[in-house]
The first five atom37 places (N, CA, C, CB, O) and aatype in JSON, in Angstrom:
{
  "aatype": [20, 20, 20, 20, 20, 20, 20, 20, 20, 20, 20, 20, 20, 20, 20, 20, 20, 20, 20, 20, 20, 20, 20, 20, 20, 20, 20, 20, 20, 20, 20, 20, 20, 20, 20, 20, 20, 20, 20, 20, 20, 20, 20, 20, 20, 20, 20, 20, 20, 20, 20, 20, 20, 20, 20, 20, 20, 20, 20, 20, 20, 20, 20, 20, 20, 20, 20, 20, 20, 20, 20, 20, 20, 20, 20, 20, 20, 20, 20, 20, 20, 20, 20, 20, 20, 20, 20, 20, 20, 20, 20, 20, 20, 20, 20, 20, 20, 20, 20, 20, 20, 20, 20, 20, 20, 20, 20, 20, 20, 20, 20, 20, 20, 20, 20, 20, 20, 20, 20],
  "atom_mask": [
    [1, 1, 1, 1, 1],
    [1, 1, 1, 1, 1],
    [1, 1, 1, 1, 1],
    [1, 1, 1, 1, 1],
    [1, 1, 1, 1, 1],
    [1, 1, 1, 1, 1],
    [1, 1, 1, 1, 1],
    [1, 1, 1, 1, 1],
    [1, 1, 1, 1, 1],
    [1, 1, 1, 1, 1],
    [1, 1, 1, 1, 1],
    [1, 1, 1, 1, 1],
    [1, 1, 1, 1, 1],
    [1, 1, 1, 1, 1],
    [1, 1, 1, 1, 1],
    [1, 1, 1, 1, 1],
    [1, 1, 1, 1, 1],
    [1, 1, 1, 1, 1],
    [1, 1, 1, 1, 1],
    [1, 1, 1, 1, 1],
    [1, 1, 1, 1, 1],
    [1, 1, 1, 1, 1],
    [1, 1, 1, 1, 1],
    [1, 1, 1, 1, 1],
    [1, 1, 1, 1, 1],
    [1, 1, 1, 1, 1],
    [1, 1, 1, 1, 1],
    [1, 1, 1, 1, 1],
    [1, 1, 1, 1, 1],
    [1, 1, 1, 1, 1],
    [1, 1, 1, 1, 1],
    [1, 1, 1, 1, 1],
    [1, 1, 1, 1, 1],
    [1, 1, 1, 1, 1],
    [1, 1, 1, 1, 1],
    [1, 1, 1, 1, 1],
    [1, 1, 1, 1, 1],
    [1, 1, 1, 1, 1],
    [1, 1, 1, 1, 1],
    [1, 1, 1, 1, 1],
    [1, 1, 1, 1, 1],
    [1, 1, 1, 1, 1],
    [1, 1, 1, 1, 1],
    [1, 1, 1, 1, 1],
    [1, 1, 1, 1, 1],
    [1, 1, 1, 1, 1],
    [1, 1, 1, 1, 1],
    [1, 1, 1, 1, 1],
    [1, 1, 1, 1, 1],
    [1, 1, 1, 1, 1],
    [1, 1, 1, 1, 1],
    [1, 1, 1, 1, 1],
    [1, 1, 1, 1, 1],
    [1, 1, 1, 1, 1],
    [1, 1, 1, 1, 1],
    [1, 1, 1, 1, 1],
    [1, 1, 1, 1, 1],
    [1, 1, 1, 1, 1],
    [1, 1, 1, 1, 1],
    [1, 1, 1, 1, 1],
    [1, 1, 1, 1, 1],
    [1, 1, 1, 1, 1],
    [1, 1, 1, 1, 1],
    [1, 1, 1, 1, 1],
    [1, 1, 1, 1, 1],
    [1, 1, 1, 1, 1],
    [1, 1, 1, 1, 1],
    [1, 1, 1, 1, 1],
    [1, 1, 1, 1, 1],
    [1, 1, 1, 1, 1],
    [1, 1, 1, 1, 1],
    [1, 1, 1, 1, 1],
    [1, 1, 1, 1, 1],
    [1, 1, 1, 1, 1],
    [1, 1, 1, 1, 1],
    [1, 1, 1, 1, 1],
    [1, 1, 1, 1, 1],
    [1, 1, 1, 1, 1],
    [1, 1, 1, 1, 1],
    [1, 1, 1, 1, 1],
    [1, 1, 1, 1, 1],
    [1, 1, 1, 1, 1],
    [1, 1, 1, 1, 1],
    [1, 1, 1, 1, 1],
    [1, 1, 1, 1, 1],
    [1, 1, 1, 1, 1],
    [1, 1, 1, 1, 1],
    [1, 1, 1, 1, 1],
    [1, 1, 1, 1, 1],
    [1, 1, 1, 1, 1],
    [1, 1, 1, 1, 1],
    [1, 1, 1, 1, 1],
    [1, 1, 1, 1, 1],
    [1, 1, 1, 1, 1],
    [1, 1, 1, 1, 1],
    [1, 1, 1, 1, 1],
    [1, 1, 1, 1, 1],
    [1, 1, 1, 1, 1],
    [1, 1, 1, 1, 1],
    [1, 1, 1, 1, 1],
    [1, 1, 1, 1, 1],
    [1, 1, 1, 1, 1],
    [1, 1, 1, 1, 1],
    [1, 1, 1, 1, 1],
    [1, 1, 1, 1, 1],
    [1, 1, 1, 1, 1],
    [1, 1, 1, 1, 1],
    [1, 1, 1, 1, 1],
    [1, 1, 1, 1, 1],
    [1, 1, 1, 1, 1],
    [1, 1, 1, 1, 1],
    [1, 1, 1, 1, 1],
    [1, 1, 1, 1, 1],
    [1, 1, 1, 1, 1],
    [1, 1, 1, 1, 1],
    [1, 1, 1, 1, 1],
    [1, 1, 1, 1, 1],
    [1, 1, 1, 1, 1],
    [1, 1, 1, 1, 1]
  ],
  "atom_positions": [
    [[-9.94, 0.21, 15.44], [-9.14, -0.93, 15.05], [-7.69, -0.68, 15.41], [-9.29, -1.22, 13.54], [-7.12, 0.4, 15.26]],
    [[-6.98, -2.1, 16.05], [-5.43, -1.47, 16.3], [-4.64, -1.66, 15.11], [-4.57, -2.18, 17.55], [-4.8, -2.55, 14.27]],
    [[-3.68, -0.65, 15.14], [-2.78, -0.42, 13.8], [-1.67, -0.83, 14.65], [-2.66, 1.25, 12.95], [-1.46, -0.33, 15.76]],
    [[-0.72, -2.07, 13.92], [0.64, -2.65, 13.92], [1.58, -1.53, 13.09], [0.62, -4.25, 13.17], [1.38, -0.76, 12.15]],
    [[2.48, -1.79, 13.78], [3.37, -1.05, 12.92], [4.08, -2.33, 12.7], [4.22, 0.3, 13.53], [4.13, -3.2, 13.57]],
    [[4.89, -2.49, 10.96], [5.0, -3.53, 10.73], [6.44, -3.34, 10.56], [4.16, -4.03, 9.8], [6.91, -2.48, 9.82]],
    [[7.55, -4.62, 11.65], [8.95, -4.08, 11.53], [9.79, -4.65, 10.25], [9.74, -4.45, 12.89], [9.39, -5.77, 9.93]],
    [[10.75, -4.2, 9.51], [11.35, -5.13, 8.51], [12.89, -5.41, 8.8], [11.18, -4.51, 7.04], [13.72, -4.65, 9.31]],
    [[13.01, -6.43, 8.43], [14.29, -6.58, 8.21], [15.71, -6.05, 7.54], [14.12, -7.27, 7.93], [15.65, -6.05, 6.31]],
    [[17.0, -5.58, 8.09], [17.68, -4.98, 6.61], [17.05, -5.21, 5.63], [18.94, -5.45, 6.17], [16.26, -4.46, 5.05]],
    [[17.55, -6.85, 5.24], [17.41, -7.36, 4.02], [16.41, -7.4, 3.68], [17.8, -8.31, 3.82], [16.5, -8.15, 2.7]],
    [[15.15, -7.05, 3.78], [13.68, -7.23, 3.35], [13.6, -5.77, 2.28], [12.4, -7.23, 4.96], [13.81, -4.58, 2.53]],
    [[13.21, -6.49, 1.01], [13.09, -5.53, -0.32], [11.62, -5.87, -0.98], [14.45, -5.89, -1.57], [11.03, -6.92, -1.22]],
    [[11.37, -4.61, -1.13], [10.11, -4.76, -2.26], [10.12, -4.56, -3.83], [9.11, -3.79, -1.89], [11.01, -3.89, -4.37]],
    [[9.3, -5.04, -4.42], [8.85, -4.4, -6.07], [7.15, -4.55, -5.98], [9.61, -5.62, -7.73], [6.25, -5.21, -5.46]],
    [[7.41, -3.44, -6.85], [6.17, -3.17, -7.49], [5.64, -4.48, -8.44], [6.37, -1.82, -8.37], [6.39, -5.06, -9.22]],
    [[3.93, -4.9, -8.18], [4.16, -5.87, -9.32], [2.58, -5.33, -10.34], [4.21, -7.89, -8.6], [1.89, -5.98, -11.12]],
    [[2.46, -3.75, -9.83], [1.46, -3.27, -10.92], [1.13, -1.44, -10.46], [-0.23, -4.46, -10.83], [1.21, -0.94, -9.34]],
    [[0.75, -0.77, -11.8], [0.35, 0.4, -11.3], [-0.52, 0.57, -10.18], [-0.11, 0.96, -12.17], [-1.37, -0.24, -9.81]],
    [[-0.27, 1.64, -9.7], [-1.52, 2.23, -8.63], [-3.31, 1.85, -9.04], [-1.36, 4.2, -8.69], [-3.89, 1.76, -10.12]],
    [[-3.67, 1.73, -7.91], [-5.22, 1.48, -9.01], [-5.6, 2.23, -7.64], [-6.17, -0.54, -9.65], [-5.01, 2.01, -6.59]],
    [[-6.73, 3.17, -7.79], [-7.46, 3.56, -7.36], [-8.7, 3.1, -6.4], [-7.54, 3.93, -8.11], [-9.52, 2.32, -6.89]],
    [[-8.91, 3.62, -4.8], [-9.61, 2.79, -3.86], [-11.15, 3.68, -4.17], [-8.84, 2.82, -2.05], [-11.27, 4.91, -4.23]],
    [[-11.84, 3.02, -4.29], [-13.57, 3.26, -4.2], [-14.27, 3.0, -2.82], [-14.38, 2.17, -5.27], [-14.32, 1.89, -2.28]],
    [[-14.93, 4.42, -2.19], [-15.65, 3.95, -1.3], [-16.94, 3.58, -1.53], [-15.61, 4.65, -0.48], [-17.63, 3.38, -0.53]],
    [[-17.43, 3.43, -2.61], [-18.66, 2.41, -2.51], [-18.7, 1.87, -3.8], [-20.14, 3.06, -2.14], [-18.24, 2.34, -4.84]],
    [[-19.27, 0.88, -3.63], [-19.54, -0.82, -4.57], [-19.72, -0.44, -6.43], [-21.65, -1.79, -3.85], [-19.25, -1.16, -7.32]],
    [[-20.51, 0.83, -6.65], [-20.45, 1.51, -7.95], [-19.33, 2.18, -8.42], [-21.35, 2.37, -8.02], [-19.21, 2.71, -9.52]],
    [[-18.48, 2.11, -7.48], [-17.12, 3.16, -7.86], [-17.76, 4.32, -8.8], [-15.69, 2.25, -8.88], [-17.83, 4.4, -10.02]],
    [[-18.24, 5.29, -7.64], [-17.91, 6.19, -8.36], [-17.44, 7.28, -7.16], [-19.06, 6.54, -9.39], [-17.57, 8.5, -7.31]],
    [[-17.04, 6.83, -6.26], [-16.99, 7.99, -5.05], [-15.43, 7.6, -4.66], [-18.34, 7.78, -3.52], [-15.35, 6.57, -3.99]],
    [[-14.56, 8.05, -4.86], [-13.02, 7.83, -4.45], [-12.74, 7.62, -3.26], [-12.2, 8.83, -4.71], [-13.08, 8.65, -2.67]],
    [[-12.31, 6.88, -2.5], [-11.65, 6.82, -0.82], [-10.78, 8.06, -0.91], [-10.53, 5.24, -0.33], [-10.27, 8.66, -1.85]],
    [[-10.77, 8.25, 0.49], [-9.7, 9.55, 0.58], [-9.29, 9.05, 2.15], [-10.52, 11.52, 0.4], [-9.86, 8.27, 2.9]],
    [[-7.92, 9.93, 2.33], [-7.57, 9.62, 3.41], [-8.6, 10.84, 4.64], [-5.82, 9.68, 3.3], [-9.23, 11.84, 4.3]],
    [[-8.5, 10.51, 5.47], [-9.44, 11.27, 6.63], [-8.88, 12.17, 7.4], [-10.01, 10.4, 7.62], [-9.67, 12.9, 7.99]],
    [[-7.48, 12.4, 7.62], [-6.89, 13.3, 7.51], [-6.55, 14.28, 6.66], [-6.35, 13.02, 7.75], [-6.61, 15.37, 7.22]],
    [[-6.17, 14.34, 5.34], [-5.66, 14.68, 4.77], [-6.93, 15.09, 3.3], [-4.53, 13.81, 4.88], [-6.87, 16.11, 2.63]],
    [[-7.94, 14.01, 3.14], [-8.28, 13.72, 1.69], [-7.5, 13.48, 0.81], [-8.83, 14.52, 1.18], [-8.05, 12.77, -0.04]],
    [[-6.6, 13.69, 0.59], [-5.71, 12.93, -0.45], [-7.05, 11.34, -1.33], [-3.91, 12.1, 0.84], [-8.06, 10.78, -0.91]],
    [[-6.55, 11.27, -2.11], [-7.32, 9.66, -2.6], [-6.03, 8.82, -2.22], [-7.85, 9.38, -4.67], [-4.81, 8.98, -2.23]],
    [[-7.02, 7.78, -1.84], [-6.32, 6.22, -1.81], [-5.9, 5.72, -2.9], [-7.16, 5.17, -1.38], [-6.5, 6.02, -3.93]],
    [[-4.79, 4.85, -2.95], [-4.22, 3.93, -4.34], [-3.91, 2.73, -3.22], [-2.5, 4.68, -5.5], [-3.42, 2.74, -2.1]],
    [[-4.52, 1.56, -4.22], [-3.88, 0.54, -3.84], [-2.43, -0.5, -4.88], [-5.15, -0.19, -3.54], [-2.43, -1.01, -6.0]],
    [[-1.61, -0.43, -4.02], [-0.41, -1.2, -5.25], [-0.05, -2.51, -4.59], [1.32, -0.2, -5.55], [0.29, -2.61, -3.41]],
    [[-0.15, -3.52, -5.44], [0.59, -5.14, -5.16], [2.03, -4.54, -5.19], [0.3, -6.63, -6.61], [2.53, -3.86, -6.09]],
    [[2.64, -4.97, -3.86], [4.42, -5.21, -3.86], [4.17, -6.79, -3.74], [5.58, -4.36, -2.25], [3.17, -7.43, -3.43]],
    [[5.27, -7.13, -4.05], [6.1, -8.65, -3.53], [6.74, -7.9, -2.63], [7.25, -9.68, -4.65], [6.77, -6.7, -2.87]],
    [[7.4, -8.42, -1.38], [7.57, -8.71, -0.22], [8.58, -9.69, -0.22], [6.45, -9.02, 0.37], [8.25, -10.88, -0.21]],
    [[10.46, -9.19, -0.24], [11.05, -10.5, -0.22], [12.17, -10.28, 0.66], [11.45, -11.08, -1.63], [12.98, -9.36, 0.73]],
    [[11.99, -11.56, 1.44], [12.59, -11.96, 2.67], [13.38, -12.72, 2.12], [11.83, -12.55, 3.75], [13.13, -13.29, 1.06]],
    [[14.95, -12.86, 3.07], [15.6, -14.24, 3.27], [15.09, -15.15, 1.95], [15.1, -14.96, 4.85], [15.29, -14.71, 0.82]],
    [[14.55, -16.17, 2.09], [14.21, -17.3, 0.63], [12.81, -17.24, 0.41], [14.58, -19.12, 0.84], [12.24, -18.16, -0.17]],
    [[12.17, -16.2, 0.85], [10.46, -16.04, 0.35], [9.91, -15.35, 0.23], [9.59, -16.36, 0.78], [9.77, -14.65, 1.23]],
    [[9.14, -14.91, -1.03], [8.93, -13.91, -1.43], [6.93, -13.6, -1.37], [9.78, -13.99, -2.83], [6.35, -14.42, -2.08]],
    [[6.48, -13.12, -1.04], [5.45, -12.48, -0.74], [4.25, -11.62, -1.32], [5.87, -12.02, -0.19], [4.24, -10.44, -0.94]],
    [[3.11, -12.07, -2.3], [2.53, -10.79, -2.95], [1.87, -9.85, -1.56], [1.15, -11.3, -4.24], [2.23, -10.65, -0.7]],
    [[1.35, -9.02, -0.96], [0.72, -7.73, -0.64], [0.43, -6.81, -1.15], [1.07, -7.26, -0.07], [1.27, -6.37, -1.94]],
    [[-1.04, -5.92, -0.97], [-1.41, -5.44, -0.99], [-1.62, -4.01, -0.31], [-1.72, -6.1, -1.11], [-2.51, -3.94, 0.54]],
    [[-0.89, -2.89, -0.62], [-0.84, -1.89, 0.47], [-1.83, -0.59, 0.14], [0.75, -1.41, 0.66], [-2.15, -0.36, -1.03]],
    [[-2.18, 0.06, 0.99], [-2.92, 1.12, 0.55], [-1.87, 2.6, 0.8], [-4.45, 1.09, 1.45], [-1.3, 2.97, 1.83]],
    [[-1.92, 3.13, -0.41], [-1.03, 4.72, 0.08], [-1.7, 6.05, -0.92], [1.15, 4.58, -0.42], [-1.99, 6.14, -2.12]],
    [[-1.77, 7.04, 0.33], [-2.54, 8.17, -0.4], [-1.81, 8.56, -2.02], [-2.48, 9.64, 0.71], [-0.69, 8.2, -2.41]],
    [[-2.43, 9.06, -2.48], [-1.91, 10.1, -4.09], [-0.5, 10.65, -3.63], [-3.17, 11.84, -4.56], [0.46, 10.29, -4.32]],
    [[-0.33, 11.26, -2.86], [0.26, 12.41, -2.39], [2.12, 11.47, -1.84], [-1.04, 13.24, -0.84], [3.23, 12.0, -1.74]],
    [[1.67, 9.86, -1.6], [3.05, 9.11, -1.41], [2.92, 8.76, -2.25], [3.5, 8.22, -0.49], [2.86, 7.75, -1.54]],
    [[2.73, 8.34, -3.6], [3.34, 8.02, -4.93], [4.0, 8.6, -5.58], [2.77, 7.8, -5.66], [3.73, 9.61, -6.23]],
    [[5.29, 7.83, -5.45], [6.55, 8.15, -6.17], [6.02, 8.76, -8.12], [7.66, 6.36, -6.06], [5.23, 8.05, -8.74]],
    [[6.46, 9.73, -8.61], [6.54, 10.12, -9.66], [6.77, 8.92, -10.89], [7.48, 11.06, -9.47], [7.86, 8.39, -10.68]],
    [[6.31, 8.51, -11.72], [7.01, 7.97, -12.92], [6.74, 6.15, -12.28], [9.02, 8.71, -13.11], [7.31, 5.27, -12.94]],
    [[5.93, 5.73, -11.1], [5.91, 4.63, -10.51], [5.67, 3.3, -11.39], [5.0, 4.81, -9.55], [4.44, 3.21, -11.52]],
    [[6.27, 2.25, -12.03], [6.05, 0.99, -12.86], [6.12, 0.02, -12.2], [6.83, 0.75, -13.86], [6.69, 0.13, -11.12]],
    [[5.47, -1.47, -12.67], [5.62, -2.37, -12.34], [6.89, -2.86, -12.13], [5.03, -2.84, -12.9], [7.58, -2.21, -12.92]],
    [[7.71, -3.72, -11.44], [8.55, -3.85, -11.31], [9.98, -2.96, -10.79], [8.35, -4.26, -12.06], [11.21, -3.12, -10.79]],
    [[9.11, -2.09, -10.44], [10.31, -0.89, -9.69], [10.46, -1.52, -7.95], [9.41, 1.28, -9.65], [9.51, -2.0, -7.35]],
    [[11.66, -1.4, -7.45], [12.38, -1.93, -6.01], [11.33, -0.15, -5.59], [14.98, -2.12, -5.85], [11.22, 0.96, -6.1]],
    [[10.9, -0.71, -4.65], [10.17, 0.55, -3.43], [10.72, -0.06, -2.15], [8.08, 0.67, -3.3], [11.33, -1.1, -1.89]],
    [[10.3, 0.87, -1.5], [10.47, 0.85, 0.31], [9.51, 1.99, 0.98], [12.28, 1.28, 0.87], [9.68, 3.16, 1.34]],
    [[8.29, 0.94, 0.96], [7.11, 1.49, 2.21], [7.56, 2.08, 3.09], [6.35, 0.54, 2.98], [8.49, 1.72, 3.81]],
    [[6.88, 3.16, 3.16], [7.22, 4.34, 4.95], [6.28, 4.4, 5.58], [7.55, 6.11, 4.96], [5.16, 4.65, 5.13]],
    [[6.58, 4.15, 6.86], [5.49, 3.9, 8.26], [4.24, 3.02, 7.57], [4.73, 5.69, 9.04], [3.06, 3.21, 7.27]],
    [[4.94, 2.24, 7.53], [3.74, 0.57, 7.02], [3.79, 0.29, 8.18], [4.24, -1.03, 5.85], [4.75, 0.26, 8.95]],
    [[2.48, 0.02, 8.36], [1.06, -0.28, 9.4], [0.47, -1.23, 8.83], [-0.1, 0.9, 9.63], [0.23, -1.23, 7.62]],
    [[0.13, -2.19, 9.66], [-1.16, -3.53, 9.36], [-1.91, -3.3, 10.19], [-0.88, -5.18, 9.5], [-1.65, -2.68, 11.22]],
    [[-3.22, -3.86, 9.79], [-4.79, -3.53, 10.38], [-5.74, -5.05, 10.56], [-5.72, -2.36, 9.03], [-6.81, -5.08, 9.96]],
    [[-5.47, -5.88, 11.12], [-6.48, -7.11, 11.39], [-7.79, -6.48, 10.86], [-6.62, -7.63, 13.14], [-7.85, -5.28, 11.14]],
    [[-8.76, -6.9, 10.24], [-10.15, -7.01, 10.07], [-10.87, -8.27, 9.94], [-10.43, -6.34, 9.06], [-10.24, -9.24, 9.5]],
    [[-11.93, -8.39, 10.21], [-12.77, -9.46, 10.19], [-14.23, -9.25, 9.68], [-12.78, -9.94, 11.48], [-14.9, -8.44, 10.33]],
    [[-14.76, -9.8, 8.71], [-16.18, -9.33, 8.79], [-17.67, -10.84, 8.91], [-16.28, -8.29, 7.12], [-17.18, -11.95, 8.77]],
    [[-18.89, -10.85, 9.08], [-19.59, -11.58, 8.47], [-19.89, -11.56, 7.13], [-20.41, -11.57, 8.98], [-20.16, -10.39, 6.86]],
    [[-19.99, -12.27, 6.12], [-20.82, -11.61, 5.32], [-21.52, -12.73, 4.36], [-20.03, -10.47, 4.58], [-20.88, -13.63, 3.81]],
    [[-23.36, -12.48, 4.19], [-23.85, -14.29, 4.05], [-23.48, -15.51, 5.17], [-23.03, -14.94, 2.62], [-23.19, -16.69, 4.99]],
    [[-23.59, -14.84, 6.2], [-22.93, -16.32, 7.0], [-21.73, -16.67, 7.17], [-23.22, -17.45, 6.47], [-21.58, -17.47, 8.09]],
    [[-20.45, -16.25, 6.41], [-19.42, -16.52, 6.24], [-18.57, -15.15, 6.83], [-19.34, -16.98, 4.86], [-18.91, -13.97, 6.72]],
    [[-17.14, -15.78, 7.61], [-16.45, -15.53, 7.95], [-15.09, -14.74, 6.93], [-16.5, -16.48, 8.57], [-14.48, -15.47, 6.15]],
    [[-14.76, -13.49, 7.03], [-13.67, -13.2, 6.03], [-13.03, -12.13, 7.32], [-14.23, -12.42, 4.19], [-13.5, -11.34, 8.14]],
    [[-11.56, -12.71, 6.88], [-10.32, -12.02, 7.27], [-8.94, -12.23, 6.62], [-10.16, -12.3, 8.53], [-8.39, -13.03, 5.86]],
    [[-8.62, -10.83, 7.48], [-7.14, -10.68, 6.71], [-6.61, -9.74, 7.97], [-7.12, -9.76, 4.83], [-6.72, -9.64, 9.2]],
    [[-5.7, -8.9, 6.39], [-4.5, -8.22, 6.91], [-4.65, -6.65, 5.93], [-2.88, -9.32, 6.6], [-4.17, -6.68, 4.79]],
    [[-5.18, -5.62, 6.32], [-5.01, -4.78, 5.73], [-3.77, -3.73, 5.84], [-6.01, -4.44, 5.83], [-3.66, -3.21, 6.95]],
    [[-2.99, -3.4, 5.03], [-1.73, -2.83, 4.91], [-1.83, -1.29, 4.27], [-0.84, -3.82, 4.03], [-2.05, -1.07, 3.08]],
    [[-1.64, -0.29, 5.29], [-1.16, 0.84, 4.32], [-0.05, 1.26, 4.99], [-2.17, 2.06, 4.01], [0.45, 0.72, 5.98]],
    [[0.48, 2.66, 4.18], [1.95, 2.85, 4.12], [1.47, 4.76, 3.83], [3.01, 1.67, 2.55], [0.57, 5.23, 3.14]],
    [[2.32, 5.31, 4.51], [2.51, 6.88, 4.54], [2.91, 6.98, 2.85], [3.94, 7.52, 5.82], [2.2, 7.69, 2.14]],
    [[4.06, 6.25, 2.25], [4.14, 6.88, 0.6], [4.76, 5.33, 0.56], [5.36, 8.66, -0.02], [4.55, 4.34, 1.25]],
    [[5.6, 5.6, -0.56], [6.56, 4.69, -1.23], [7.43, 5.12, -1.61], [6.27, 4.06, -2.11], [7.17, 6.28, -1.95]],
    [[8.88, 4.75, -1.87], [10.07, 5.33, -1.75], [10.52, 4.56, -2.85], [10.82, 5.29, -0.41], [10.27, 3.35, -2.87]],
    [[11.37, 5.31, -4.09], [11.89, 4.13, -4.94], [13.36, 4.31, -4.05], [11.92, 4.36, -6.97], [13.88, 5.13, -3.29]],
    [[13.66, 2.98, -4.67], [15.09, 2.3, -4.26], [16.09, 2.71, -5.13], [15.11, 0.73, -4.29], [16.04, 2.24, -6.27]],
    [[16.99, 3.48, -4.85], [17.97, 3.63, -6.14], [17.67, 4.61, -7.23], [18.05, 2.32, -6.88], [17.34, 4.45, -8.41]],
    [[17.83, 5.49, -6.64], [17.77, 6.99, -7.67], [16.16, 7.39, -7.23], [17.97, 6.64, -9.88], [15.33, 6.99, -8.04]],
    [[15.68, 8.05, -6.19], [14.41, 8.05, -5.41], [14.28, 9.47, -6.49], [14.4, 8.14, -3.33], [15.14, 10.34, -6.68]],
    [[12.92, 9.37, -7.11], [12.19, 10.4, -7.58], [11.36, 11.26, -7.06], [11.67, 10.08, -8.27], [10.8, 10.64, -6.16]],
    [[10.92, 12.43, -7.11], [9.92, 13.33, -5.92], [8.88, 12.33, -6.07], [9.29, 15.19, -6.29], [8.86, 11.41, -6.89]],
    [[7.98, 12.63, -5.16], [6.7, 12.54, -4.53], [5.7, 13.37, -5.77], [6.74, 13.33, -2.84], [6.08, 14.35, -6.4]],
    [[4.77, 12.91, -5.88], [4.07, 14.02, -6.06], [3.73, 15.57, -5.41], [3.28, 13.5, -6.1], [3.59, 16.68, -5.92]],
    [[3.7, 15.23, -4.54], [3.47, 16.28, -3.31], [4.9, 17.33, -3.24], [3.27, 15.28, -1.63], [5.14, 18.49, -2.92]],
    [[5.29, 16.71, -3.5], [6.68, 17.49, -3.84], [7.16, 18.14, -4.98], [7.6, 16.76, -3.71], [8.13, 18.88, -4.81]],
    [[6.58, 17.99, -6.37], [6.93, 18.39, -7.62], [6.35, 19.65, -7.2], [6.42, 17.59, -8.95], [6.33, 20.61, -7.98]]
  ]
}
């Protein structure tokens, strides 16, 4: 699959609009995604996404290992090496697509806390 690298604007700011939740590779959740490099586990976090006059929910995926320490809803972040991923699937007959988004870590904005990987 080709990976976009996704460019931003100065002015383009994020927030958090919920904790990390954890990616499952299969349908029972009980088997954690991990990254394939690394293993690290996957987290997925909703940012808003705000541009110029519009603001944006997304969905990004970032290993354990880029989550900022102490991470809350509503904290200003800034995604590192955010990548988008086109997918498409069948499924029942029906057509589903999107935009899948992950990101190397997350960065808070304004007083940046370690990494996990870093404590």
């Amino acid at each position: 699959m080709p990976r976009i690298r996704v460019g931003l604007l100065p002015s383009t700011s994020f927030m958090t609009g919920n904790l990390p939740v954890p990616k499952y590779a299969d349908a029972e959740k009980t088997q954690f995604a991990v990254d394939r490099e690394t293993g690290a586990k996957l987290f997925t976090v909703t940012v808003f996404l705000m541009e110029d006059d519009r603001a944006e929910a997304m969905k990004i995926t970032v290993p354990e290992t880029g989550l900022p320490n102490g991470l809350k809803p509503g904290m200003p972040v800034m995604p590192v090496e955010l990548f988008a991923t086109p997918w498409a699937r069948i499924f029942n007959g029906q057509l589903s697509d999107g935009i899948a988004y992950r990101a190397e870590r997350l960065d808070l904005v304004g007083g940046a806390a370690p990494t996990a990987d870093a404590a």
